[in-house]
C-alpha positions in Angstrom: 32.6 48.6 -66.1 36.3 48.4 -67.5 38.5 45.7 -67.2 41.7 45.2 -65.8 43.5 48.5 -66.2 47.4 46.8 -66.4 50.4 49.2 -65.5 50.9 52.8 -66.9 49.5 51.7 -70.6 46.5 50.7 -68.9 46.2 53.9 -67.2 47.2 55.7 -69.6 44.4 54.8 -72.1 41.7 54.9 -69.4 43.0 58.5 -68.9 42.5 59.4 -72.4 39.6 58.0 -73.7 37.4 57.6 -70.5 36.2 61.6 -70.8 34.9 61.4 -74.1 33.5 58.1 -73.8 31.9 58.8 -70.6 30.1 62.1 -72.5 29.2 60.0 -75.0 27.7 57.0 -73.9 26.1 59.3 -70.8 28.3 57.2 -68.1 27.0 57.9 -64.5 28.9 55.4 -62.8 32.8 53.8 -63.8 33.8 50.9 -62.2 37.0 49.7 -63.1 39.2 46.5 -61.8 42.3 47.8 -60.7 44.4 44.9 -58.8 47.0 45.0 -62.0 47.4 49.4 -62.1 50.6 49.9 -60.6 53.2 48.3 -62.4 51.3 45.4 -63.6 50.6 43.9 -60.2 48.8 45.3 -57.2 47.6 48.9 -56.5 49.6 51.7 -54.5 47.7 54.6 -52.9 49.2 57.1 -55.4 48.1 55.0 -58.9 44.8 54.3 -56.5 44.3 58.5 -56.0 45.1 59.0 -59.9 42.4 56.2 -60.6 40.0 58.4 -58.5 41.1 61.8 -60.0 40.3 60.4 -63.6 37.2 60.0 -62.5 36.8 56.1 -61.5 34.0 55.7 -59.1 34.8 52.5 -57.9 38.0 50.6 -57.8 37.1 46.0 -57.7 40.2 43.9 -57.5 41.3 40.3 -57.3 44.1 38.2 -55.4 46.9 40.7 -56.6 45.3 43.4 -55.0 47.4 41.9 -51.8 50.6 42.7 -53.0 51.2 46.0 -51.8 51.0 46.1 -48.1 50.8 50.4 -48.2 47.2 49.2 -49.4 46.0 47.8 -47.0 44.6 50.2 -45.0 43.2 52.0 -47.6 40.4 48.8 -47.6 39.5 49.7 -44.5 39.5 53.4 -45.3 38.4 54.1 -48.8 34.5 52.5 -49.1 35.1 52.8 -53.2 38.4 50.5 -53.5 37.0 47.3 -52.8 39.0 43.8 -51.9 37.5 40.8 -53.8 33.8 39.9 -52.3 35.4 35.9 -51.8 37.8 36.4 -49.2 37.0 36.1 -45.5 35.2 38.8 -43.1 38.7 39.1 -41.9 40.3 40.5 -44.6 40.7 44.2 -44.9 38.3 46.3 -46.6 34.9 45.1 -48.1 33.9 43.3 -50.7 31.0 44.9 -52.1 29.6 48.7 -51.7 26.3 50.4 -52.2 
């Protein structure tokens, strides 16, 4: 599990030391909280699909994850980005996975 990847620095370090570590410590699963990835506040789908392609298995998030609307659908769509597990059955997107 890795914390709150915040803006490009954030990403930037998960990008280049997440391989080695992963090898390392025999990672199966990454989770990583991602509501701060794009510019410090929220999640677009583009900084969401680079997430994935670094090999992220599952994005959590928090209250910021609600600033950009392009997101939104993606809670419904994408079962590993998940909206945080407190907000109402109405929200978009789930807040837990399997």
């Amino acid at each position: 599990m890795l914390g709150d990847a915040v803006g490009r620095p954030g990403r930037t370090v998960v990008r280049s030391e997440l391989p080695a570590l992963s090898k390392e410590k025999g990672i199966d699963v990454v989770i990583l909280n991602g509501e701060n990835s794009a510019g410090g506040v929220g999640i677009t789908v583009k900084v969401m699909n680079e997430l994935f392609a670094m090999g992220i298995d599952v994005i959590t998030s928090g209250n910021h994850i609600w600033k950009n609307r392009e997101i939104y659908a993606y809670l419904e769509r994408e079962p590993r980005l998940l909206r945080p597990a407190n907000y109402p059955p109405s929200a978009p997107g789930k807040g837990l996975g399997v």
